[in-house]
C-alpha positions as CSV (number, residue, x, y, z in Angstrom):
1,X,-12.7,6.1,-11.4
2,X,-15.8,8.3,-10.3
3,X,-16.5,9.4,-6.4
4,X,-19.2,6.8,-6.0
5,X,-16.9,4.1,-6.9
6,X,-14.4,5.4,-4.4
7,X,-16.8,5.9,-1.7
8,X,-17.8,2.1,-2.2
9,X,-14.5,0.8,-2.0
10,X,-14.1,2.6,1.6
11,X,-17.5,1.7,3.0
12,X,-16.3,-2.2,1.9
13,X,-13.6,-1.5,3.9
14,X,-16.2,-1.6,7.3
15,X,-17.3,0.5,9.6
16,X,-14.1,2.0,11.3
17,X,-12.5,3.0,7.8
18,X,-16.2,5.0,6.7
19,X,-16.4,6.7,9.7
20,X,-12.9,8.0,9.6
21,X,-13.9,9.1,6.2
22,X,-17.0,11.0,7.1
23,X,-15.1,12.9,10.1
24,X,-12.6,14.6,7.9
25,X,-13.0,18.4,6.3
26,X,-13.9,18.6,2.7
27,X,-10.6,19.2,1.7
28,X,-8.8,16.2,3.6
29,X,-11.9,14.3,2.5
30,X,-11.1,15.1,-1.5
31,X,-7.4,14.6,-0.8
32,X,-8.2,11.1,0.4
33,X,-10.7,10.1,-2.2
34,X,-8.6,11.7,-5.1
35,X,-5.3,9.3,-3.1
36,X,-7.5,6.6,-3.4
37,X,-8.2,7.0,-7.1
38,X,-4.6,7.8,-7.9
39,X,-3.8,4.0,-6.2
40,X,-6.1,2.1,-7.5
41,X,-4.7,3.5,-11.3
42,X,-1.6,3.0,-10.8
43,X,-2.0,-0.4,-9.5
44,X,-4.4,-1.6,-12.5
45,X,-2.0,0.0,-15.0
46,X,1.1,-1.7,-13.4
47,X,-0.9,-5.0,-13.4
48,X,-1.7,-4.3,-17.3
49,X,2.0,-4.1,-17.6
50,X,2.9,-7.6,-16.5
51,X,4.5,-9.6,-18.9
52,X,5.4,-13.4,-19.0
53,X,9.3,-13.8,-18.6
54,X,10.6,-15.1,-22.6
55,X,13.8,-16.7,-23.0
56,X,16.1,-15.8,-26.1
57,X,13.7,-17.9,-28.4
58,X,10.6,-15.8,-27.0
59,X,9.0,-18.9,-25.6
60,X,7.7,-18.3,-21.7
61,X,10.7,-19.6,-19.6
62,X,11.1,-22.8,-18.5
63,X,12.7,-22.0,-14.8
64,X,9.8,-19.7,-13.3
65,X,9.5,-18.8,-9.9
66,X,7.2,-19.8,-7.6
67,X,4.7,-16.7,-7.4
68,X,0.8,-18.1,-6.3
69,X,0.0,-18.1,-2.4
70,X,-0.2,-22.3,-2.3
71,X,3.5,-22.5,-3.9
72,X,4.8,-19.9,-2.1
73,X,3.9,-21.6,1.9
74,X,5.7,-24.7,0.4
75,X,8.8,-23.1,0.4
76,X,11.3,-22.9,3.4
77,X,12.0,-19.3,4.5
78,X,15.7,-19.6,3.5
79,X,14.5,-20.7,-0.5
80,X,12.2,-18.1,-0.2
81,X,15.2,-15.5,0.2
82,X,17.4,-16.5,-2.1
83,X,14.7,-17.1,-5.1
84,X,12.6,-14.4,-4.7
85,X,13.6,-11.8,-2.7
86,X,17.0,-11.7,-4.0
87,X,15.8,-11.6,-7.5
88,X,13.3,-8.7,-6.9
89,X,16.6,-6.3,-4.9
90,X,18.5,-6.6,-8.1
């Protein structure tokens, strides 16, 4: 990640977020931008790291969960607990 790419993320943001931006000292204004970059790393090196779930034969599992936006609204809010919030505290 470079500064300009940063700085183009923010201004995509609007107009409130870039003019928070351009009020800050240089040092805030590197601490934020070098935040930024930290972030958006970590985030596209955990989703690199996403793996399929395998079951003992290493074929993809059979009894998923329910993880795209359309099939999660379907469920009731109690399902929704106990399938996936549930298994992600374990």
């Amino acid at each position: 990640m470079n500064y300009a790419q940063i700085v183009l993320f923010i201004k995509g943001l609007g107009m409130h977020s870039w003019h928070t931006l351009q009020v800050l000292d240089d040092v805030l204004h590197r601490k934020v931008l070098h935040s930024i970059g930290n972030l958006s790393i970590r985030i596209i090196e955990g989703i690199l790291n996403i793996q399929a779930e395998r079951n003992h034969r290493n074929n993809a599992d059979s009894d998923l969960r329910y993880v795209l936006p359309h099939e999660l609204i379907k469920m009731s809010t109690g399902d929704f607990g106990n399938t996936t919030v549930d298994a992600h505290l374990q």
